[in-house]
Each structure stands twice: as C-alpha cells, then as structure tokens.
N, C-alpha and C positions, 0 to 999 in steps of 0.2 A: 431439531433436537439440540444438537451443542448453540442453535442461535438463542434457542431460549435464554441461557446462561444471559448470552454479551448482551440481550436484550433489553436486560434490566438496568447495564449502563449506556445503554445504545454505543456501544466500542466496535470494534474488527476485528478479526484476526488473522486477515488475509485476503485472500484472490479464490473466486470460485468461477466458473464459466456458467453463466446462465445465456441463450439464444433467443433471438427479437427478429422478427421482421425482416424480410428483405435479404435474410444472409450475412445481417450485421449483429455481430455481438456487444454488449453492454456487459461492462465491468460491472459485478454486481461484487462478487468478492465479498458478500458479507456471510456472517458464519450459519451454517445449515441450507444453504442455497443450496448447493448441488451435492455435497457428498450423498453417498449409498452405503450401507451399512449391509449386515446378515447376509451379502449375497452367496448364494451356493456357489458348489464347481459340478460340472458336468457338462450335459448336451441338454437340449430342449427338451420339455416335456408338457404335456395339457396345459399344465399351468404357470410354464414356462413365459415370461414376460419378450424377456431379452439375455441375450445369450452375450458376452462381452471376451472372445477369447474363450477360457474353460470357465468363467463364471460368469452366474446365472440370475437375473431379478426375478425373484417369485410375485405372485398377486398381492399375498399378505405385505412384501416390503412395500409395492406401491403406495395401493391404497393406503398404507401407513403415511408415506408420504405426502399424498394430497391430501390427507386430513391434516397435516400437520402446515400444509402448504394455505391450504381452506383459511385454517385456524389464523396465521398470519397478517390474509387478505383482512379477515374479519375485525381484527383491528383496527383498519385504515376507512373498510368500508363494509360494516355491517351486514346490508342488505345483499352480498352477494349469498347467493345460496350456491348450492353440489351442481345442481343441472346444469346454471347458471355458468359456473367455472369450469365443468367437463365442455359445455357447449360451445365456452370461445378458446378450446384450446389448451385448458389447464394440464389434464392428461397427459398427452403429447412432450407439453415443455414438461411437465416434473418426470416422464422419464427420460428427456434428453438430458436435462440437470444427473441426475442416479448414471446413466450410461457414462455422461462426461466423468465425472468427477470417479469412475473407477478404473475406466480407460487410462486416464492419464496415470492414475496411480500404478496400476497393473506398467504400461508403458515405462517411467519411471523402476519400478524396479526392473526390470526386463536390460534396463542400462546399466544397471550394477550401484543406482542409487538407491537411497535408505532415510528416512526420518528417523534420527537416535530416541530411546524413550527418554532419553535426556531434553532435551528439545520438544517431547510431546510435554515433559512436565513440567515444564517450563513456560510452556503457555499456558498451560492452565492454571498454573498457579499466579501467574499474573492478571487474570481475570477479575476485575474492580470489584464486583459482586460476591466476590468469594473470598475479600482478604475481612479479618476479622478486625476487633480492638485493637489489636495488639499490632495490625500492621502489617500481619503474616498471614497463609494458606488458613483459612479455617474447613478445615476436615467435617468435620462437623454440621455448618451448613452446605457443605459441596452433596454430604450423605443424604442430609435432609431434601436438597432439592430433588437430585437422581429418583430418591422413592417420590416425589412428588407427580415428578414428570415418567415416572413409571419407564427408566433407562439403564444403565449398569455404565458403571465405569470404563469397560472395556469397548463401550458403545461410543464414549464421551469422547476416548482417547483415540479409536479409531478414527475417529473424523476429523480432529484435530489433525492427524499422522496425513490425512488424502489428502486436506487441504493446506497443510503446508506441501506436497510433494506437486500440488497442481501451481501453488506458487515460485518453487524452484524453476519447474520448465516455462510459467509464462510472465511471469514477472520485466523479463530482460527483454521478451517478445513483443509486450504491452508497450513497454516503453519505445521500442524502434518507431518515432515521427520523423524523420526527414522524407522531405518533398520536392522536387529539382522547382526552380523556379519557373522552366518552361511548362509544368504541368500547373503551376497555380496562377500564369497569365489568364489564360483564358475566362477561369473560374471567376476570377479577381474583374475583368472585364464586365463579364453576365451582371454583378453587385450595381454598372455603373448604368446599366441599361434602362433609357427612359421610355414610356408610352404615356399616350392621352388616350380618354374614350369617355362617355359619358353613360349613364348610370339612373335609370326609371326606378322607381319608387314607385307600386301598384298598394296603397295599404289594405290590409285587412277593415278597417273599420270605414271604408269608405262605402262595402258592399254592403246591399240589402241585408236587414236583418232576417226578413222570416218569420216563417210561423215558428211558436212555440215547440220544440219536442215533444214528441209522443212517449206514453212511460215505458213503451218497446226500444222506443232509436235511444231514450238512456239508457235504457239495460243492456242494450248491445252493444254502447258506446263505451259504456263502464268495464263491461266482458273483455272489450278487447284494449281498454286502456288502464287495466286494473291496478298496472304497478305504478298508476302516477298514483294512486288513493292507499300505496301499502306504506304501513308505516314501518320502517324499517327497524331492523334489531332494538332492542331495550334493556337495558340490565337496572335491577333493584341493589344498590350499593349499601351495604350498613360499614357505619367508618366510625371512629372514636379518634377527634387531635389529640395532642400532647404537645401543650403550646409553649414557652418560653415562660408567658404571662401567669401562665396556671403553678409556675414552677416559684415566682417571684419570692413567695411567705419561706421558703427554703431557702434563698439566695441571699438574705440579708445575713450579712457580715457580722459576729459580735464585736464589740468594743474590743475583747482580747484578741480577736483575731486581726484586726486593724493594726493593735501594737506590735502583734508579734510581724505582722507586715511592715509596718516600717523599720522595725529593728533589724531583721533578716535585710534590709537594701539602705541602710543607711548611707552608705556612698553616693547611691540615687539621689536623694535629698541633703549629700553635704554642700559645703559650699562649696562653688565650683569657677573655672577660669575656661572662657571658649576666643578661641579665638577666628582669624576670617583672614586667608591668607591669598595669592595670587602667585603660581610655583610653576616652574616649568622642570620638568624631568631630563639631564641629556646625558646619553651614554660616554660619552668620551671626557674624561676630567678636563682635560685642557683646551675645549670647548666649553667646557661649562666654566672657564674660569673665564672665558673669553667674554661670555655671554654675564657672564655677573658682572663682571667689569666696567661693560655698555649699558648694563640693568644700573647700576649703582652712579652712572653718569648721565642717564634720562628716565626709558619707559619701560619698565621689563616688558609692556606687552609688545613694543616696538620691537628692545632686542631680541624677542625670540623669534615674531614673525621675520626678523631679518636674515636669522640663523633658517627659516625653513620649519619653526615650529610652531606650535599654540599653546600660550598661555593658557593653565587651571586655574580657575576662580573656586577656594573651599569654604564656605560658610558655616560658623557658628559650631566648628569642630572642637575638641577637647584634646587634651594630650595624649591620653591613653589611646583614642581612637586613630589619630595623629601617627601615633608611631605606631601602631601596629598596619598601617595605609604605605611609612616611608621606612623611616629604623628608628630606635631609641637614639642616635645623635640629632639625626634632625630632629627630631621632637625636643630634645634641651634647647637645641637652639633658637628655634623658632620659637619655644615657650618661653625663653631666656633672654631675646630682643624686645627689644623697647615698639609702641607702635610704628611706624613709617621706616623700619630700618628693614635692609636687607641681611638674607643670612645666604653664607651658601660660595660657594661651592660644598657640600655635605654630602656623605655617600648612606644614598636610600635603599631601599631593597631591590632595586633596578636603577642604573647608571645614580646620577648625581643629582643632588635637589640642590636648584635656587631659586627662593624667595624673596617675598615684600610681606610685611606683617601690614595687613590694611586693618584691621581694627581688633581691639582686644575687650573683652566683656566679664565686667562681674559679677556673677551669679549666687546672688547670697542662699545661706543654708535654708530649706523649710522645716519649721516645726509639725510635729503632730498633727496638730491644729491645722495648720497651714494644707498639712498634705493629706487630709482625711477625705477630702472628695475624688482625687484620684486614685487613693488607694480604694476606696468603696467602690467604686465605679468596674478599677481591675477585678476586685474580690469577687463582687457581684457576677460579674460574668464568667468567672471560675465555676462559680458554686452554681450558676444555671445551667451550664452545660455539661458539668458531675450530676447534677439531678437529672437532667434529661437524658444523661448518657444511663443513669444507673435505670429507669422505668426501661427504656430501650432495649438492655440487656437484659431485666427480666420479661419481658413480652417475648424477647429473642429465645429465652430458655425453656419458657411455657408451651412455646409455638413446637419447639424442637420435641418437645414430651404431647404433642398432639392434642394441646389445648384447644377449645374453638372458640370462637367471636367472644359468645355471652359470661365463660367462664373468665377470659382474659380480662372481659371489659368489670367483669364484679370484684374480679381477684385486684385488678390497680384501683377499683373505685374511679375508672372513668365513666364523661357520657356519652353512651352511644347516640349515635343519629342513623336513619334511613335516608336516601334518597329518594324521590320519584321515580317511575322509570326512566332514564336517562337514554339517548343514542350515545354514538361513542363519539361525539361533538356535545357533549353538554346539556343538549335539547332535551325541553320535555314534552312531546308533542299532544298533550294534552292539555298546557299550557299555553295558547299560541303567543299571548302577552311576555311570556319570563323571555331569557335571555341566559344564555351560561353564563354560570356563576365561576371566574377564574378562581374565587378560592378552593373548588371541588376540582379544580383540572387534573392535578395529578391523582385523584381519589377516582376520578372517572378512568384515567387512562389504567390503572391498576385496575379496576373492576372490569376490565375491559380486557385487559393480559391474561384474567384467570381464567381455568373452567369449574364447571361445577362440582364439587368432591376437596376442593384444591383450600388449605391452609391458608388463616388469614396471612398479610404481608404488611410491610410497615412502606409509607414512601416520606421520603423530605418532601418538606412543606415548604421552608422558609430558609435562611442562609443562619437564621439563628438558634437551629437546631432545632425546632418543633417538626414534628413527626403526625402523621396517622396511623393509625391500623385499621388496614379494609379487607372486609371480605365480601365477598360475590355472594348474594342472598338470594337471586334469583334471575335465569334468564326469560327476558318475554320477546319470544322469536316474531318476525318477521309477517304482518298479517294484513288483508286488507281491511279497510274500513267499511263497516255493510254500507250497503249502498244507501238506505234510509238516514246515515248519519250525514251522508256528501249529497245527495240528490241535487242540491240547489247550485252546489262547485259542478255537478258533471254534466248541468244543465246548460250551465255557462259556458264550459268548456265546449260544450257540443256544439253551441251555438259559435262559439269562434273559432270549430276545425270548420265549421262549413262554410265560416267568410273568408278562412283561409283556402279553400279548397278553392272559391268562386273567384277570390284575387288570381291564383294559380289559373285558373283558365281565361282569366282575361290575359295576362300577361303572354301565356301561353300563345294564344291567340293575334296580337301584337308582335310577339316573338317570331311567328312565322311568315309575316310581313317586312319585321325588319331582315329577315335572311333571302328576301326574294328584292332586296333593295330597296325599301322605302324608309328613308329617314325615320332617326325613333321618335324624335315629337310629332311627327306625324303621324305616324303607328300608332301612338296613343292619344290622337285627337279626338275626345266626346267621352273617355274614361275619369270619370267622377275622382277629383284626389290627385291623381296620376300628376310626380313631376320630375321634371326629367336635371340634370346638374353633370357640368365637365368635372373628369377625376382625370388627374395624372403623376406620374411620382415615377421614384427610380424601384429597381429589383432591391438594392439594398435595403429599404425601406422597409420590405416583409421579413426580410432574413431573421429577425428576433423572433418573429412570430408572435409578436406578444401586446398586446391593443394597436393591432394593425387594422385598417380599414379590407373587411371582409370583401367587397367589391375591388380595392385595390390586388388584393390576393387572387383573385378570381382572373382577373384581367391577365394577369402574368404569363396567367396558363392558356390562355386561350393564342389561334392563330391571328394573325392581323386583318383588319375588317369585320372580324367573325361576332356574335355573340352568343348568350347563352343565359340561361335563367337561374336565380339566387334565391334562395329564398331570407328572406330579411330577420335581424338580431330579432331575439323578443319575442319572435313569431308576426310580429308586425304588420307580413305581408309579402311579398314577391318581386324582387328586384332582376331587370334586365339589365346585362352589363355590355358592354361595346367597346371593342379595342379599333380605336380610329389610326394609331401612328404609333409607330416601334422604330427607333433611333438606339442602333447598338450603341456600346460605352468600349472604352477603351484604355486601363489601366496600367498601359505601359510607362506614363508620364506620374504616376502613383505609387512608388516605391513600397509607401506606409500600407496602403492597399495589400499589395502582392506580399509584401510581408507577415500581415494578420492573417491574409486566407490560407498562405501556407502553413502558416500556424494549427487553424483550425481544421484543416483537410489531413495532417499530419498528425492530429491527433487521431485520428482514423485508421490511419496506416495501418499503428499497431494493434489493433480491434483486427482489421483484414488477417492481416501475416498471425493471428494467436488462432482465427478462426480456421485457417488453415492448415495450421499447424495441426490443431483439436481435431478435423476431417480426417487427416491424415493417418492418425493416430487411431482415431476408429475402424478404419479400413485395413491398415496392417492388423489388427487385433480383429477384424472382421465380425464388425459386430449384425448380431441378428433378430431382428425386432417379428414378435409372433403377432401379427395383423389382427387375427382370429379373436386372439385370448386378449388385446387387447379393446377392441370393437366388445367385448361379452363383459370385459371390469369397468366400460366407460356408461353400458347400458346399465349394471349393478349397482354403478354409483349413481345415476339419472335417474333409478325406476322403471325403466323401461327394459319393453324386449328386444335383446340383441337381434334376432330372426326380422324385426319391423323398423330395423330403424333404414 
C-alpha cells in the first residue's frame, strides 16, 4: 500500500521487521513490508487468521496482502506465479510481516507511546512523489493516486503511524554492534584456515550419445521440464516521448528577448576587475600582526605554516564576491593594493585577514554582440524547460480528469508508439536477435509498476527534462511454449540430461571407490575425458561468496580425507571433490583481521537482540495463529483442496 507511493521514488520511510531464514532477521524497513491495516478486535473466529492481543487478521486483509506482496515480486521477477509463492512460503512470511508490524504497534502504545498526527503528516508530505511544481504537498495528485490504488487516507496514514512506532522501539536495538574481541578471535581464525585436495572433472560430453529420442521420452521430458520452455510474463507498453528536441522551434529566443536579457544583467557583462589572492584567516589581532609581519619579510605561505596554519589560494574572484566571503574593509583593500603587495592585518567576518595580491586581471565590458551566444544558449534552456514543464502540467491535469492514452496522446498531438511484448528486462522473446533497448528502460519498468485499469503515468527520460507517458495496454501472462515450436531445443536437452545422468553414474561409481581408499586418479583410470587437478586456498577465500571456485566451496564443508560429488558449472558434468589436508589459521598475530570480523559479526548483533526483542513482544501480546484457516486461504490461493494437500 503506502510502499506504492515511495516506490515511484524508490525512497524509505523507515524500519519494518521482515523474517528470513534460520532465525535471522533482515532489515528490510522499506515502506509496506510488514504493516497490517483493517484489523478487528475480538477473539477468533472461522475466519479468524491470527488473533494479536484483542485484535484480529481476517482472510480478506491477507490475501489482500499477498496480492499486493505477489504484485511486488512481479516486478523484480515476472514469472513467479500464486502457487508458486504460496509454495515456498510466501503466506507464512506475509502474515508474520501483518503480526509484526501490529504487535509492535499495539506493544508501543501499551507503554504510554504515541505517533502525533503531526509527525504522520509530516512524512507524508515529504514523499518526493507527492510534492508538486510548486515544491509543496500536492493534494491533488496524493487524491489521485489513493483512487488509483483503490486506499483511503486513513489507510495511508495508519501505516505511516505503525511503521514509525516499530522504528522508535527498534531503531536503537538494530544499531547495538559491539562484540568482545574474545568472541571474534575464533571466527577471525576459521578466515585463515587453509586445505588442499584435488578435484575430477567427469564431463557430460565425454559420454555416449545415444539413440535418438523417442516423441514419448520428449513429451515426458517436456511435461516435466515445462518451466524451462515458459515464457515468462509479457507486457504490451503504449508510450508517447516528450523530448527536449521536439520542444527546440519553441525554445528559440527572439532578438527582443536577447536585449531585454542583456539589459536586465548588465553588470554581468560590465567591465570588470578579478583578482587571485593567497590569505590566511587568524583569530587573534596580535597574531595576525605577528604573522603579517614575517608574511611581509618572506613567504606568507611559510609564515602561516609556521604559526600552525594553511594558507588559501582564491582565484579569479571579484570584489563584490570578496567581501561578502571576508567584510567590505578587506575587499578595499585587497582591491586597493597594488599586485605583489600585502594587505592586512584587516578584520574579516571571522578573526583577521592577511593577504598577498598574487595577480590582478582585466576583464573588458561585452557588447551585445559579443554576449549573444551565451545569453541564447541561457534563454534557450529557459524556454525548453517552460515548454516541457508546461506539456507535463497539462498531461498532469488531463490524467487527473481521467483522461486515457489515445485522448492524451491527440489532445498534445503526440506520437504514440507500442512495444513488443516485453519481460520486465526489456526482452522480446520472440525476437531471440534484439537486445533491450536502454532508451525503453524506464517505459518498461513503468509498464511493469502498473496494473490493468490503472491511469497512464509520465516517467523522466533524460536529465534534460524529456518525459514519456506510458500506459499498460496489455498483460500477456506467463505460458509455455507448445511443444511443436521447441521439439528440436527439448530434444537436445534430452539428450544432454541423459549424458549428464550417465557422467553422474560414473562419478558416482568412482566415488565409492574413492571412499573405501583408493586414490582418485586411480578411481578414475579408463574413464573417457576424466581429469583430475590439485585445489587449495584459505576459508577467507569463499567468504564473498561471489566467483568463488564451487569445488573450493565444497571442500570447506566437507570432513578431512572425505569426499563427495559436485555436480559441475554449466551442467557440464560431475565433479568429485577431496579434502586431502586442513591446517587451522590462527589470527591472533592479525589485529586488522579480528577487527573487520568484529565488524561484520557485530552487525548481526543487532538483527539478533531486535529479533528478540520482536519474539518477546509477541508472546506478552500472545499472539494466536489459526493453523486450519490458514492451510484453507493457502489452498484458495493455489487452487487446490485444503482436505488433499
């Protein structure tokens, strides 16, 4: 809901508790993560979700929520579908998001705290999306959107209120990282620890090919590998620019406008006096007379470093700019000395100025003539960006009176364009040739934000003020390809799960050789391809996680002598891995060490002590999650019968 809004500047608006894995929380804190809205008060009932203290999640607020949680996914990644996201858990975590974020609230007042509606309006009015021309709250499009997004104000403001009051309690809790040094030795140690072991290579393409597939082992190969041939989500985009360049025939300056530009800055263009000075600033008069004295008997940049200071170098300043930087005395003086002469002791707008005038310049008047490409140059970009501004405001005011695409696009006498179907990467997957096109990128992520029903939008294009307006003309869901179109792709495929199937059993086989003791180039002596290569490295090595050698990662985990089967990048084929030698590390002599891991262990801390906190908080409020009713809204959302799953 309220993430909609920040979403269109991708901004925050705080701290939300979303739960991952393992017990460990991730700051998610972006806006609509976990607040709950609508919920009742009472005790459980049929259709009673979760019970939080005296109030209650109904079904309706759920599922509102995973649609809207869906809806987000689907931005990032298309082809998830409902089953899809109920299946690995979606559910689950959007009603611990809705539990959190009213426990804490409810908790929160319970302490005798409060969010002022001073403070709710005050974030909302500072929401980048919502300020208008003018720089202020625009009323107007905030109304506009709510009916978009089918919400109420008191929906907007309510969520704003939860997730400020879940930032008051965890804010201060998130931040607790310290970590005793005795607990990041160890850690810090494990980084230094080295093994060696060596590493087969069994490839896929080494094994028999085979007979041909039969059109049964593709049909059932296709059945059950269906989602590699779906093409995932698609949207039809219709957009219309509003370029800079389209704006140009408006942008040319007249002759009169030129003069009355130069006439209005004639000072700009007088003749002028800059000068280039070398000044040290010092509080105390009678140091600075000290200090001009030695300035005026060698280096000022000497005497000031000698005094404990640093000379400023100011270049190509004017006097006006001059004194309003020191006071109107220094500026006579300095403007008043001759080049190479000192001025100074002189009382600036902070302690005392002394100076060295290192060069003086002068800057003869421009005529007209003279200044007509810079003033065209300013004018012109005045008057493109009043044009662009003024098409913007009316598209702005049309959209607001429930204009659509084609009326907008006849009414400015723009041209529209379609897209292909697009993914929400730019692809056209019926194009295998094209490539996204970065000038569509923000046209795509907008067509991608909307749904269908939904008012065209405008997004920046460029830093020069060009614009589009896009709207969503059609979604093309998520489908596979008939088989008669891939036959020839799922034929190949078929053929190379079965060399990888057959790599796998060599290796396999090899593998349980090497674990009854026999060396691994001997294991694999008469296996076609098969070749074996020493790996070795420290633990710190995988820590990134991030183009680490998969076999060295494997190694880490396994016990010493032991091995185990990989299966290789690419699908390539089967790889045996072998830890031959583990030599602990020891970072006691590594200060730098012990100091990062404390770092990074310590940012955990406070993730632990907020998740604890969060537990704690549900258990005093004794919250009660209805098994039943949700097992029946997770089947609702799948398709499926609760009774069969």
């Amino acid at each position: 809901m309220l993430g909609f809004f920040r979403r269109i500047t991708n901004s925050k608006i705080g701290l939300v508790i979303t739960f991952v894995t393992l017990g460990m929380i991730a700051l998610a804190f972006a806006a609509g993560d976990v607040t709950g809205l609508s919920a009742g008060s009472g005790g459980m009932t049929k259709t009673t979700v979760a019970r939080i203290g005296n109030v209650t999640i109904g079904e309706a607020q759920l599922k509102q929520r995973v649609g809207d949680q869906l809806n987000e996914i689907h931005q990032q990644n298309p082809g998830v579908d409902m089953p899809t996201f109920v299946a690995n858990g979606g559910v689950e975590g959007v009603l611990d998001q809705l539990i959190t974020g009213i426990a804490l609230e409810k908790f929160g007042q319970d302490q005798g705290m409060a969010v002022s509606r001073a403070l709710v309006g005050s974030e909302l009015q500072s929401i980048p999306a919502l300020i208008g021309p003018t720089g202020k709250f625009d009323q107007a499009a905030y109304e506009r959107i709510l009916q978009q997004r089918h919400m109420t104000d008191k929906q907007v403001q309510g969520e704003i209120a939860q997730t400020t009051m879940a930032r008051f309690l965890l804010a201060s809790t998130v931040g607790a990282a310290q970590l005793p040094e005795s607990i990041a030795l160890p850690y810090a140690s494990l980084l230094l620890e080295r093994r060696t072991g060596q590493v087969a290579l069994i490839p896929a393409a080494a094994m028999a090919a085979g007979p041909a597939p039969t059109d049964a082992e593709v049909q059932d190969f296709y059945k059950r590998n269906v989602a590699n041939y779906t093409v995932p989500e698609r949207r039809v985009i219709r957009y219309a620019r509003v370029t800079a360049e389209m704006m140009k025939a408006q942008a040319q300056p007249s002759d009169a406008e030129i003069a009355q530009a130069y006439n209005n800055n004639r000072a700009r263009y007088a003749a002028k006096e800059k000068r280039s000075l070398t000044q040290v600033v010092v509080l105390d008069q009678k140091a600075a007379e000290a200090l001009a004295a030695k300035a005026k008997a060698g280096s000022i940049a000497e005497a000031a470093r000698a005094a404990g200071l640093e000379p400023r170098t100011i270049s190509g300043i004017e006097k006006s700019a001059y004194a309003a930087q020191t006071s109107a005395a220094a500026a006579d003086a300095a403007f008043g000395a001759a080049k190479g002469a000192m001025i100074g002791p002189v009382k600036g707008g902070i302690g005392f100025v002394v100076a060295r005038i290192d060069s003086i310049e002068q800057v003869p008047a421009k005529s007209l003539a003279e200044a007509r490409d810079e003033i065209v140059k300013v004018l012109t970009q005045q008057k493109l960006v009043e044009a662009l501004s003024k098409v913007h405001d009316k598209l702005d005011d049309a959209i607001a009176d429930n204009a659509n695409f084609s009326e907008l696009v006849a009414d400015n006498k723009l041209t529209a364009a379609t897209t292909p179907a697009l993914t929400a990467t730019g692809l056209n997957p019926d194009d295998p040739a094209a490539r996204p096109d970065p000038a569509l990128a923000e046209i795509v992520k907008a067509g991608f934000a909307a749904e269908e029903g939904d008012s065209p939008t405008m997004v920046q294009l460029g830093p020069d003020g060009s614009f589009a307006l896009v709207a969503l003309d059609r979604v093309v869901h998520a489908a596979p390809r008939p088989l008669d179109k891939v036959r020839e792709t799922v034929a190949k495929d078929f053929a190379a799960d079965r060399a990888r199937k057959a790599a796998r059993q060599v290796a396999a086989a090899a593998l349980a050789k090497v674990q009854k003791g026999t060396p691994l180039t001997q294991a694999l002596a008469g296996v076609s391809g098969a070749a074996v290569r020493p790996i070795d490295g420290m633990r710190g090595q995988i820590a990134s996680r991030q183009g680490v050698d998969p076999a060295l990662a494997l190694m880490f985990s396994l016990p010493g002598g032991s091995a185990r089967l990989l299966e290789a990048p690419n699908n390539a084929g089967w790889m045996i891995v072998k830890v031959d030698t583990i030599v602990g590390g020891d970072a006691a002599k590594t200060p730098q060490l012990i100091a990062s891991t404390r770092q990074q262990i310590g940012s955990l801390v406070g993730r632990e002590y907020a998740e604890q906190f969060t537990n704690a908080v549900k258990a005093e409020l004794k919250v009660v999650r209805n098994a039943a009713e949700i097992a029946r809204i997770k089947a609702d959302l799948s398709g499926k019968d609760a009774g069969n799953q």
